[in-house]
N, C-alpha and C positions, 0 to 999 in steps of 0.2 A: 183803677186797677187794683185787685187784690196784690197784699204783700205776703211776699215769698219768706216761709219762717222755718225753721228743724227746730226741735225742742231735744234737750238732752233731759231723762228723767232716771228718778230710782220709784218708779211709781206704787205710791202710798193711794191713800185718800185723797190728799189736796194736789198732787199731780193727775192724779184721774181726772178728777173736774178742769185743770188746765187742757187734758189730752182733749176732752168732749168741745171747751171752748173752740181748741185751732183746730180742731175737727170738720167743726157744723158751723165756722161763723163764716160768711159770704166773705168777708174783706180779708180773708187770710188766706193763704197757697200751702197747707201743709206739707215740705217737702219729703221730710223725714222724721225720725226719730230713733233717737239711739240712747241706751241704756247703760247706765252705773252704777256697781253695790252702791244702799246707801240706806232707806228705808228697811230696805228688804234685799237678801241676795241677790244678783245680777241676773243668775237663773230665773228666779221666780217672778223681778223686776221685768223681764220679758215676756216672760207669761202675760202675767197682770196688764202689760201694753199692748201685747196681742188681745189681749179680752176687749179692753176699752174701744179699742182700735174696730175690734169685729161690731159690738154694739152700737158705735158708730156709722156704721156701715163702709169702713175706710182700708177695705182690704188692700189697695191702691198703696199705701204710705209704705215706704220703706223700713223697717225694725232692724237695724242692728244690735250685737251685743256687742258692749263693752269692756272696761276697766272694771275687775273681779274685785277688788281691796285701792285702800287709796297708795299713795306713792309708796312712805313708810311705815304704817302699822295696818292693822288687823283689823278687816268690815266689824264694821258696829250696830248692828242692824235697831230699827227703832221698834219694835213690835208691841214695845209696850203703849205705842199711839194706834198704831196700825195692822196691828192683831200678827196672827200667825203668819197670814199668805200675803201681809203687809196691803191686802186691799180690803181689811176687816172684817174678814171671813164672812163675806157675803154667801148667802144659799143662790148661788148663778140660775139655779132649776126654779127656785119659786120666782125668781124676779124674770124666769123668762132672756136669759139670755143668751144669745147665739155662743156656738164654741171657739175660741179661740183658734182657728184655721188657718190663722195667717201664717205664710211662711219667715223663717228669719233671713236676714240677707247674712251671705256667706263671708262678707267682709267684714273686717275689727271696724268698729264704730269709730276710728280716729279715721279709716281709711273711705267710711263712710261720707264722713264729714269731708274730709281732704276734696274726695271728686266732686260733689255735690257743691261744694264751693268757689272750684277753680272751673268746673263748669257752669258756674253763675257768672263770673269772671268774664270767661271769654264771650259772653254771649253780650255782653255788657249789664248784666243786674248785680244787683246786692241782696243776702241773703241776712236776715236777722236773726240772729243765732238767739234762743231763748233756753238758760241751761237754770232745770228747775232743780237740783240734785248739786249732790257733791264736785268740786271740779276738776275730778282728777282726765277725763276723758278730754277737757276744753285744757286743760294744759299741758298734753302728752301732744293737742292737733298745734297748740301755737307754739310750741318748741320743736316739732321734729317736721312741722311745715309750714313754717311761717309765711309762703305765698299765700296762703289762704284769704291771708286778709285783705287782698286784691278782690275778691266776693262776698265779703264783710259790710253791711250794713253801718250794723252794731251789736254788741251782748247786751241783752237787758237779763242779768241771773237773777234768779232769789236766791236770796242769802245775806247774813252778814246785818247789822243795826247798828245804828247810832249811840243808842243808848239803851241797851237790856240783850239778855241770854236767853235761852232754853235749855241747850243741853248741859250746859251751866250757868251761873251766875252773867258770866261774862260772854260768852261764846252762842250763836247762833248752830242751830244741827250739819247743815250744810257744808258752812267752813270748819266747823269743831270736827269735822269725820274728816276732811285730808287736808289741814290750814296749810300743806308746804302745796299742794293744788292751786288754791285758791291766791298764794301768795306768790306763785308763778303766774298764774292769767292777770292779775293786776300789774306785773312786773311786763309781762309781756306786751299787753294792748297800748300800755305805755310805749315800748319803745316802736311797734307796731303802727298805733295811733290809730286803734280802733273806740269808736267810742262806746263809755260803758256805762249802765243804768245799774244800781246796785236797787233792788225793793227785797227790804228787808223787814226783820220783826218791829220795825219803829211803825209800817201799815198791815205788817201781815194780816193781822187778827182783825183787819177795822172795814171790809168787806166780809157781809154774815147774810148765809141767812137760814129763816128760821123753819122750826120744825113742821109748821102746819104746810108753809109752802114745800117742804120737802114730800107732805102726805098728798099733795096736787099732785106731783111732777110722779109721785109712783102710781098714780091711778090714771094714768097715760100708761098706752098701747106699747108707744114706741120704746126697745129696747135703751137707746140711748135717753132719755128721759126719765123712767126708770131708775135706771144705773144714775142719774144725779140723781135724784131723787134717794136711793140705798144712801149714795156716800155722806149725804148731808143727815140723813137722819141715824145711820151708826154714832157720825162723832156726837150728834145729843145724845145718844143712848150712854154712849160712853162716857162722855165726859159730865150729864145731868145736867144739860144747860140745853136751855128754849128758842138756840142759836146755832149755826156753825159756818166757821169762816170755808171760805171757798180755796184760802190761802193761797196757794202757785199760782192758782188761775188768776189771781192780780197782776202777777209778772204777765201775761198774755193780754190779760183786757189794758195794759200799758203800752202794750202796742196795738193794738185796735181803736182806742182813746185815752191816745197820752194826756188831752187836754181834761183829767178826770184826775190827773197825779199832779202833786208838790215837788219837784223836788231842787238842791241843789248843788251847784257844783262847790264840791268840798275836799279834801286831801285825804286819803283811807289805806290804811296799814293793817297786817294781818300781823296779829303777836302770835309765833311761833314759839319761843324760850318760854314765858310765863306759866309757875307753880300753877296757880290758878285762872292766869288769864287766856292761858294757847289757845287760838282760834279764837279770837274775840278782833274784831274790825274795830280800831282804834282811827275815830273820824275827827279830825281836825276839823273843831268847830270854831276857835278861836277867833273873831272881830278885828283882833288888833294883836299880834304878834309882837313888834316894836322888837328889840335888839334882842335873839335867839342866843345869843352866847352864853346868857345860863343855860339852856336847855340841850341837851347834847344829842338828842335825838333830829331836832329840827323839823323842819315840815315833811309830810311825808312824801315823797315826789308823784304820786300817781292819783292825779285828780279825777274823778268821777260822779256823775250827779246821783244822786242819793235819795230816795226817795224819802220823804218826813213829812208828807199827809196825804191822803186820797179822800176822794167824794163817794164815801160807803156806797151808799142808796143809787149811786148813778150807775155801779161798777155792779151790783147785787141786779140791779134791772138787766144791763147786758147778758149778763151771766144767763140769768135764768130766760130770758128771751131765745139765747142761743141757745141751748141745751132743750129746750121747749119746743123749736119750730122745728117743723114737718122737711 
């Protein structure tokens, strides 16, 4: 039986490639989709899922809009990875791609979520919530309706590492854009006891692929083929590399073949106060703890598996298989 998934995105680049994954891949049920500044404004983030969405031929999926800014501060859009329209200013007309048509659903994407879930609930399923974006939308649904998690699978987000930043030193883009978000859905699945898959910058980048197979997948017919094809070869254009990750779309081929990911269960804290470290997933990796009474911090109490290697090459085939097929 295919598994039932909504994807929560701010769709960039490497959220596009996620949307075409749970789109086209036979073992997945895309239920939904619902949107958050994060990449790109919320406006244009919808857009951009409405495009994906229509190239995929998925007029069927539900689009909400959601959470405009995160909890406390002011959208921080990324455009310096993801161009203007935050899906790299792609020429839609040369690549041949259908209009965005689809309609938006009239409901806030928390409200989205809420039914979608508690109507998984009663039906008896589980829903796998895959939130590729900032989490301000996943912690507005698990605090103001925490039934939900009665139709909870699990979260597998992207977001957050072990060891390394982007948007800083220390901080991953995701949690760096609303860390008091991110540090409510940790807080919450905890007491909820939903369980949660953190894939983050420690595999982001370790699923790639490269530019010649990106020039196959554009010299296909098919609109959604195509369109992988554009997004893999913008980020070489852009970044001057013979590669590019497929990035979010790892959080999704981790639910289609989780047995293609590392990971472990470890204790993960979001530093909110830090000069330089706010939004950085502080993961207790520690072997041997032994008497905490110097440490005044202590373990963090919110344990979740952690992603810390993936099988590139196996995850790069999926990818481009499903994006590929007819």
């Amino acid at each position: 039986m295919s598994i039932p998934v909504i994807l929560d995105v701010d769709t960039g680049l490497d959220d596009a490639c996620a949307l075409l994954l749970a789109a086209r891949h036979p073992d997945l049920d895309l239920r939904a989709v619902t949107c958050v500044a994060g990449n790109a404004d919320v406006d244009q983030v919808v857009r951009n899922t409405l495009l994906v969405l229509a190239a995929a031929g998925r007029h069927d999926v539900a689009v909400a809009r959601g959470a405009s800014r995160p909890l406390l501060e002011p959208a921080r859009a990324a455009r310096h990875v993801h161009g203007e329209d935050g899906l790299g200013d792609l020429d839609h007309a040369a690549l041949g791609l259908p209009a965005a048509t689809g309609e938006v659903d009239q409901r806030h994407a928390v409200e989205l979520l809420r039914d979608e879930l508690l109507a998984a609930a009663s039906s008896g399923e589980r829903i796998t919530l895959v939130p590729l974006a900032p989490l301000t939308n996943i912690a507005l649904l698990l605090r103001t309706y925490p039934e939900v998690a009665k139709g909870l699978r699990r979260i597998v987000f992207m977001g957050g590492a072990a060891a390394v930043g982007n948007a800083t030193a220390a901080a991953e883009f995701n949690i760096w854009h609303d860390p008091e978000a991110a540090a409510v859905v940790l807080d919450a699945a905890r007491e909820l006891e939903i369980p949660v898959t953190m894939y983050g910058l420690d595999v982001f980048y370790d699923v790639r692929v490269s530019r010649d197979e990106a020039v196959e997948l554009l010299a296909v017919a098919a609109p959604a083929t195509r369109l992988a094809g554009a997004l893999v070869q913008a980020q070489c254009v852009k970044f001057g590399t013979p590669s590019a990750t497929i990035g979010d779309a790892g959080a999704v081929c981790a639910v289609v073949d989780p047995a293609g990911l590392t990971t472990s269960p470890l204790a993960v804290h979001v530093e909110l106060a830090g000069a330089r470290t706010r939004g950085q997933t502080v993961v207790d990796r520690r072997e041997w703890v032994g008497d905490l009474d110097h440490d005044p911090h202590g373990i963090p109490p919110t344990v979740v598996d952690v992603a810390l290697a993936v099988d590139g090459d196996r995850w790069r085939r999926l990818w481009l298989d499903s994006v590929a097929s007819k």
